[in-house]
KEKE-3310 file (N, C-alpha, C; in steps of 0.2 Angstrom, whole numbers, plus 5000, padded with zeros to 4 digits):
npx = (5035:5034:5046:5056:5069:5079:5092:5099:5108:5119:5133:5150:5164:5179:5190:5211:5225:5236:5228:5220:5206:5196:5187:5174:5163:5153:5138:5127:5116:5103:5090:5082:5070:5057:5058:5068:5083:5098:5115:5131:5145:5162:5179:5193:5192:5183:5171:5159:5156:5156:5142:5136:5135:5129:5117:5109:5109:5119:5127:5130:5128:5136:5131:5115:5100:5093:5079:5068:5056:5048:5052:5063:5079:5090:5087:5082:5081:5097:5092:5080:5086:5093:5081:5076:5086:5086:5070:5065:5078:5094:5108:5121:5138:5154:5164:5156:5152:5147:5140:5151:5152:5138:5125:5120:5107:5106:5111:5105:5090:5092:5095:5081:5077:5084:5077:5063:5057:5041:5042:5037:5038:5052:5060:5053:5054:5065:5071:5066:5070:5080:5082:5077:5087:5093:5100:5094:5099:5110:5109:5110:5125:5139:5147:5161:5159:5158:5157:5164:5155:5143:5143:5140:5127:5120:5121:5116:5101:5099:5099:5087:5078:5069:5059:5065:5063:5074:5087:5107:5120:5137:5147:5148:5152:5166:5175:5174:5175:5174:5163:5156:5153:5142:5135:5131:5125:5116:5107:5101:5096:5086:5079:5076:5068:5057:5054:5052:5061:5068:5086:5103:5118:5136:5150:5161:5162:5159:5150:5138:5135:5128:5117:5110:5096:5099:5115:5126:5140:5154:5166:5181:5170:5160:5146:5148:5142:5127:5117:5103:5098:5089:5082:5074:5059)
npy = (4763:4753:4742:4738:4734:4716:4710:4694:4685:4686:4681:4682:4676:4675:4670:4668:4673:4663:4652:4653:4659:4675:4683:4692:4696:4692:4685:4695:4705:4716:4729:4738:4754:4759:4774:4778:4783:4775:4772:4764:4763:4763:4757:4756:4740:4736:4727:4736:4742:4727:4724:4731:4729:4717:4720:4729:4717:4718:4708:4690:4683:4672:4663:4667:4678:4689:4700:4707:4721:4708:4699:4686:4690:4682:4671:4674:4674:4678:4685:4689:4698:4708:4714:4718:4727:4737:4742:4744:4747:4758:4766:4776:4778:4782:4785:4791:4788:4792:4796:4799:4805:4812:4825:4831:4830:4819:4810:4806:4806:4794:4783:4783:4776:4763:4760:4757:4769:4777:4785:4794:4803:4805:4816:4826:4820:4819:4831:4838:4830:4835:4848:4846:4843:4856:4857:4865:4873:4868:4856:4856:4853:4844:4830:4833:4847:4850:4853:4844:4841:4845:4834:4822:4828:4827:4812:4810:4811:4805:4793:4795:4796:4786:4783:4774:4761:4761:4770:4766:4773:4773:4778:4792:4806:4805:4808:4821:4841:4846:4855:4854:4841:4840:4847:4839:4827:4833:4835:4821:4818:4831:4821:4808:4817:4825:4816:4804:4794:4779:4777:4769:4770:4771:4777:4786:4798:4811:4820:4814:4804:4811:4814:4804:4791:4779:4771:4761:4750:4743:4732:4724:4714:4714:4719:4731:4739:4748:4762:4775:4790:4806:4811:4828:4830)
npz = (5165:5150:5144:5131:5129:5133:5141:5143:5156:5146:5137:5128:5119:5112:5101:5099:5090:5098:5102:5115:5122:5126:5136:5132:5137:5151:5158:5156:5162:5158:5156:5147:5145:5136:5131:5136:5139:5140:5146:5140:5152:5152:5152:5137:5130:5139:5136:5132:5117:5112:5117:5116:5101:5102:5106:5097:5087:5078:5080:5089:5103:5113:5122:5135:5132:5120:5121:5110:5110:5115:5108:5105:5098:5095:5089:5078:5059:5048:5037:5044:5054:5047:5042:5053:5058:5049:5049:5062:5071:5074:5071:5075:5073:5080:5070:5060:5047:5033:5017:5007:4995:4993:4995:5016:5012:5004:5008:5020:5014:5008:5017:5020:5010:5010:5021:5017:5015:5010:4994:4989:5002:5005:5000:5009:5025:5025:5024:5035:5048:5045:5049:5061:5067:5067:5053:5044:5034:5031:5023:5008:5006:5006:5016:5017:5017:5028:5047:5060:5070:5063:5055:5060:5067:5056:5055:5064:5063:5051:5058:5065:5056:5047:5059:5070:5085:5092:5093:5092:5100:5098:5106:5101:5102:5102:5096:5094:5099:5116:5118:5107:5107:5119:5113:5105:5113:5120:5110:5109:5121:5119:5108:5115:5126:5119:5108:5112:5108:5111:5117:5115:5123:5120:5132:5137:5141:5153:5155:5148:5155:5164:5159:5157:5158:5165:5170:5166:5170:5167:5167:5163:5153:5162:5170:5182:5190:5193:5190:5192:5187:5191:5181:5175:5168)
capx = (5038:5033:5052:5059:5073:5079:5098:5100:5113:5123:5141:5151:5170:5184:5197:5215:5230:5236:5221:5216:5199:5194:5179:5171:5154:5150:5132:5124:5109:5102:5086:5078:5064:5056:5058:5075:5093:5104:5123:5137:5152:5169:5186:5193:5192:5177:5165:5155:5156:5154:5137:5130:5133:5124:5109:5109:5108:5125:5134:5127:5131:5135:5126:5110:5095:5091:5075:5064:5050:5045:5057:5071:5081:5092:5081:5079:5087:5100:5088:5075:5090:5095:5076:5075:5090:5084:5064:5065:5080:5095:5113:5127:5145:5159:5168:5150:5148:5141:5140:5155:5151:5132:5125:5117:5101:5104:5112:5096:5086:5097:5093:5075:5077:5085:5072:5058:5050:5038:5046:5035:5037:5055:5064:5050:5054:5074:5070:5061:5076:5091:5077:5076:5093:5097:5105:5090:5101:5118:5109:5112:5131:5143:5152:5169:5162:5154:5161:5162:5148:5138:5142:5137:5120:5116:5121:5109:5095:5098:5095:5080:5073:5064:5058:5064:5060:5077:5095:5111:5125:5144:5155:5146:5156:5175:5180:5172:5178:5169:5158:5151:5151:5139:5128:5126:5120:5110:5103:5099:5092:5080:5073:5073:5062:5054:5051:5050:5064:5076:5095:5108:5122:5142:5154:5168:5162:5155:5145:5135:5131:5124:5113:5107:5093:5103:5122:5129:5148:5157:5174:5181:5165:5154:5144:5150:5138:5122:5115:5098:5098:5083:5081:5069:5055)
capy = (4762:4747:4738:4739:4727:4714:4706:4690:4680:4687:4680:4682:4675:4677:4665:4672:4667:4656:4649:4655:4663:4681:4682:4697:4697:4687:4683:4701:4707:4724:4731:4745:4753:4763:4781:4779:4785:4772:4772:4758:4765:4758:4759:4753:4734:4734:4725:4739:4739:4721:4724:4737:4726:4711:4722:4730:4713:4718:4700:4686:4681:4662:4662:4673:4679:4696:4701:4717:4720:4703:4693:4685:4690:4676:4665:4674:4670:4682:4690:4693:4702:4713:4719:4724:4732:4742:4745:4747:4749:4763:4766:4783:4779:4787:4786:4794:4784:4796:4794:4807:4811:4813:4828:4830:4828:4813:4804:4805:4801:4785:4778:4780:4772:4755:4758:4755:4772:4779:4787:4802:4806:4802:4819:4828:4817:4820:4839:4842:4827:4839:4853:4845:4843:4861:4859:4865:4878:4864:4851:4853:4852:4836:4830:4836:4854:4851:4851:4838:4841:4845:4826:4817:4828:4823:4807:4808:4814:4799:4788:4795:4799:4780:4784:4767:4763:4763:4772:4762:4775:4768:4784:4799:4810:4803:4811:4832:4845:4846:4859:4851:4835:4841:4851:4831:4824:4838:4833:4815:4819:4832:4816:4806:4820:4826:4810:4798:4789:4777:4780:4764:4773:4769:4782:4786:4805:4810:4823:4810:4802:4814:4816:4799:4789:4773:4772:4752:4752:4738:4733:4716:4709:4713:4726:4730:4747:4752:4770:4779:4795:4807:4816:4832:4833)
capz = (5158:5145:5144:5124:5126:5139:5140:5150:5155:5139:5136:5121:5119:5105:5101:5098:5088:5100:5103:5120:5122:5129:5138:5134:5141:5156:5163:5157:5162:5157:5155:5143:5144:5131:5129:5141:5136:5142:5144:5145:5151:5155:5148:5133:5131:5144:5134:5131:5110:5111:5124:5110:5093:5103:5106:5090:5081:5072:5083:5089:5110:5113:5128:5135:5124:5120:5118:5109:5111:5117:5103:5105:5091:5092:5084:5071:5053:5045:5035:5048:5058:5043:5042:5061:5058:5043:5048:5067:5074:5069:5072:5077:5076:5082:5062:5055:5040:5029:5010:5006:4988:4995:5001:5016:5010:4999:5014:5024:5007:5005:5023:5021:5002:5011:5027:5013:5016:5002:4987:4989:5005:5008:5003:5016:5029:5025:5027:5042:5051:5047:5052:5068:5070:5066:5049:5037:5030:5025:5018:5002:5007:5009:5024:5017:5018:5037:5054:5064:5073:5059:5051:5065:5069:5049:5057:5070:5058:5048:5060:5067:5049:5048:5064:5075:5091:5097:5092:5095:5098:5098:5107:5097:5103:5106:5091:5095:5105:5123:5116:5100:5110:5124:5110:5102:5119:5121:5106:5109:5126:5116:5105:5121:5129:5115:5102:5116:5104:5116:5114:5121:5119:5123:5132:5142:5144:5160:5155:5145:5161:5169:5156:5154:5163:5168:5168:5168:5173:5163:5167:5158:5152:5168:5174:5190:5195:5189:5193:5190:5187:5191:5174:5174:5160)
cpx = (5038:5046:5052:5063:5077:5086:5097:5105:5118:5129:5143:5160:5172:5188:5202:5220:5232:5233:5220:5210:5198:5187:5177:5167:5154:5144:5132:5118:5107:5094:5082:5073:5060:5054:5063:5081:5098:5111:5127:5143:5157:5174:5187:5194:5187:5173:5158:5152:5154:5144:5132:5129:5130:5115:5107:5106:5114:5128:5127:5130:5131:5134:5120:5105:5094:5086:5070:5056:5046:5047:5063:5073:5085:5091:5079:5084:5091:5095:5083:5079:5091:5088:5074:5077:5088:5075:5063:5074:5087:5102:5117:5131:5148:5163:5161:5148:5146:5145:5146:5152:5142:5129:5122:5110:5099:5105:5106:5092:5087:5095:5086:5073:5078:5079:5065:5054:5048:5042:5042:5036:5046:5061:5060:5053:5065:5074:5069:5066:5080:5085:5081:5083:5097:5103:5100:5096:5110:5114:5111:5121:5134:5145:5158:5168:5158:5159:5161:5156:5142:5136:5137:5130:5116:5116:5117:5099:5095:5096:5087:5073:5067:5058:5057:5065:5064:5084:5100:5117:5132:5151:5154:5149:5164:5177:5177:5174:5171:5163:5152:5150:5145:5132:5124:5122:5115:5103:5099:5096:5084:5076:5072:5065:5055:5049:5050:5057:5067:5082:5099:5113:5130:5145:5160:5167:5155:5148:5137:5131:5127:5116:5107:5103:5093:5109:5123:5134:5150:5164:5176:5174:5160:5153:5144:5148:5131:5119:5111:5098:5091:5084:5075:5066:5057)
cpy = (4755:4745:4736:4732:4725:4709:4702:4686:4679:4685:4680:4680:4676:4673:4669:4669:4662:4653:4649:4660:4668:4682:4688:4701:4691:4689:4692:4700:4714:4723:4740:4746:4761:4770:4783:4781:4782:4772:4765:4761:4760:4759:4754:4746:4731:4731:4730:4740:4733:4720:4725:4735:4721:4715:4724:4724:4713:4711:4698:4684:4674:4660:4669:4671:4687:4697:4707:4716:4711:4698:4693:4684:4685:4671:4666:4675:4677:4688:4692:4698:4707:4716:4722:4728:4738:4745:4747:4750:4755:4762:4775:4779:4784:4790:4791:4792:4786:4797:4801:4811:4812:4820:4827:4827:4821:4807:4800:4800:4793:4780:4778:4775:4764:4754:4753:4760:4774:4782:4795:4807:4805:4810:4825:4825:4818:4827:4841:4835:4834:4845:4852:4844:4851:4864:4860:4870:4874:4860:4850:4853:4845:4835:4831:4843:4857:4851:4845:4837:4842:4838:4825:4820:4825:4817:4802:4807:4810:4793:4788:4796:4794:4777:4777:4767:4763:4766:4768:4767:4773:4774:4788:4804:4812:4807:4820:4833:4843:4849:4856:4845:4835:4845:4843:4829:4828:4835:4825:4814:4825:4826:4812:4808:4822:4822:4805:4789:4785:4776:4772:4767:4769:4777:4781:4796:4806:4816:4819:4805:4803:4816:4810:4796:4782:4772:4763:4755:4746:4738:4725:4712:4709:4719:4725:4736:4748:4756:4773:4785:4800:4813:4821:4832:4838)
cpz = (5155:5142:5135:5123:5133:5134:5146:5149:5148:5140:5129:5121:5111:5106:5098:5094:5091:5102:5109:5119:5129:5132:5138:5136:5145:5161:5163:5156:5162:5155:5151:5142:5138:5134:5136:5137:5143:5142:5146:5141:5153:5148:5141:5133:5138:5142:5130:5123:5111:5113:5116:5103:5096:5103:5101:5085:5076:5073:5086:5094:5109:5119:5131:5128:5127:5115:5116:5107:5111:5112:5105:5099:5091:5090:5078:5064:5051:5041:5038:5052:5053:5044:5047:5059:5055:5045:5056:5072:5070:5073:5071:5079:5077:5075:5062:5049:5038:5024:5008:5001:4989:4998:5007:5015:5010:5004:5019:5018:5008:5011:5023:5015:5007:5017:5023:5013:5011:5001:4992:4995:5009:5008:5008:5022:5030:5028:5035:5047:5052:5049:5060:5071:5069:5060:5043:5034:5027:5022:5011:5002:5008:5012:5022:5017:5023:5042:5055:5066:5069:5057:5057:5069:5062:5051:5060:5067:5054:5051:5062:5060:5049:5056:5070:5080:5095:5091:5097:5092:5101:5100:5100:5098:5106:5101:5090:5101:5111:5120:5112:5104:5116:5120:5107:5105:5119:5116:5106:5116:5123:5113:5111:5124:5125:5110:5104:5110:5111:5113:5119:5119:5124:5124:5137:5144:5150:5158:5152:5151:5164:5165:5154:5158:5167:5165:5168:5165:5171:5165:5168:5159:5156:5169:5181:5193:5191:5193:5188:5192:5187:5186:5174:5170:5158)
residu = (UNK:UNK:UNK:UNK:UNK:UNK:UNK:UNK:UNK:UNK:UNK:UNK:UNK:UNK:UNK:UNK:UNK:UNK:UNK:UNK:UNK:UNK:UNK:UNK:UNK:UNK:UNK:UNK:UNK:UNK:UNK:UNK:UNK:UNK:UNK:UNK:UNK:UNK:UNK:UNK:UNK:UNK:UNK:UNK:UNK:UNK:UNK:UNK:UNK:UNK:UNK:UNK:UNK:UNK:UNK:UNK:UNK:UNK:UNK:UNK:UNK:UNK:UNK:UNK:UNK:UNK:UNK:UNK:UNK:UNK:UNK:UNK:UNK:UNK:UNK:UNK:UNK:UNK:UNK:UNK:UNK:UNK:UNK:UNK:UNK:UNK:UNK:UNK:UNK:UNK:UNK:UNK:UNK:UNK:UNK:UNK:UNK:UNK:UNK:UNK:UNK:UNK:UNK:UNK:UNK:UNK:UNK:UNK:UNK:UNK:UNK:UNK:UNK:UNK:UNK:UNK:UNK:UNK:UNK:UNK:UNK:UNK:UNK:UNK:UNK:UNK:UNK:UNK:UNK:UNK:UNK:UNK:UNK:UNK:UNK:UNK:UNK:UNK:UNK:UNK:UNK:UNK:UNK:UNK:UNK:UNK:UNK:UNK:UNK:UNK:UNK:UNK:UNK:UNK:UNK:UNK:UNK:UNK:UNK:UNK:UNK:UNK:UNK:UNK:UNK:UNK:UNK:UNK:UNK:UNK:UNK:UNK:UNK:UNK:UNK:UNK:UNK:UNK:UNK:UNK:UNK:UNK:UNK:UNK:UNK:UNK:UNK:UNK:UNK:UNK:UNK:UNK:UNK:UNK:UNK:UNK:UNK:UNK:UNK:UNK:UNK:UNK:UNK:UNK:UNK:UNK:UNK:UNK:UNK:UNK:UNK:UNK:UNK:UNK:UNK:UNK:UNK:UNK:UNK:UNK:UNK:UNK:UNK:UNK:UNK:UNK:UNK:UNK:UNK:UNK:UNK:UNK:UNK)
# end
């Protein structure tokens, strides 16, 4: 497998009101490789949020470099980071972000409008997303009259709409029952398998691990396990 994106010697700290500093990442090293579904678990205040906004490009480490596809993006200037963001890479929170007074549909639309994709072919490519994800027949609904599980496959559908060459999800499932929460993975191991997308994804559920193709075990600031998973095609 051709390696996507490489963490080295990552450190990131925070100062506090009394002016002591938190170390939240120390001396990380990770590797992803394309068309993998990654996980970094560990408890609340493990680093893991902090790991997933440095890859992503959303934060900026103060030590290490992190590099995609053969760039290291910390060298590159604020407006070069936003347009990764927007033309290759993609993002699932736990909230769901999605445009409320929007339907689905529009929401999808609206990411491929700031992605930059054509005009002509952007509510196609909205459609045949929520297809893929199982919701051609809500679309034209809002996310006040979905489930949960519904937002956050529109969610899903919205990231992959622009087709980037990685998803960054943030605890996709803390906030769905077991049930919905294990149909979403499902779903993100389908694009994995199917669309060859790669997934970094953050969690604390175990099911999600078992499903993953490399687990990193975070606990203050350090990964302290890593475990390969032999996943079937």
């Amino acid at each position: 497998m051709e390696n996507i994106l490489k963490a080295e010697n990552i450190s990131r700290e925070f100062k506090i009101g009394d002016g002591s500093v938190v170390h939240a990442l120390t001396n990380i090293d990770l590797d992803v490789n394309e068309g993998e579904l990654v996980c970094l678990r560990g408890r609340s205040g493990s680093g893991k949020t902090t790991l997933i906004n440095i890859l992503g490009a959303l934060d900026r480490q103060d030590g290490g470099t992190v590099t995609f596809c053969g760039e290291d993006i910390g060298k590159l200037s604020d407006a070069a980071r936003d347009k990764l963001r927007r033309k290759k890479l993609s993002f699932v929170f736990q909230s769901v972000a999605l445009i409320s007074t929007m339907t689905a549909l529009e929401n999808v639309e609206f990411s491929l409008r700031l992605a930059g994709y054509p005009i002509a072919g952007r509510t196609k490519r909205a459609k045949e997303c929520l297809a893929r994800v199982g919701l051609a027949k809500r679309m034209y609904h809002r996310p006040g009259e979905m489930s949960g599980g519904e937002q956050q496959r529109v969610a899903i559908a919205r990231a992959v709409a622009h087709k980037p060459k990685i998803i960054f999800a943030d605890e996709p499932t803390a906030a769905l029952d077991s049930t919905t929460g294990t149909a979403v993975l499902g779903l993100f191991r389908e694009l994995v398998r199917d669309d060859g997308i790669t997934v970094v994804m953050t969690t604390h559920d175990e099911a999600m691990m078992e499903l993953a193709d490399v687990v990193y075990s975070l606990e203050d600031g350090v990964i302290v396990d890593i475990k390969r998973n032999d996943i079937p095609l």
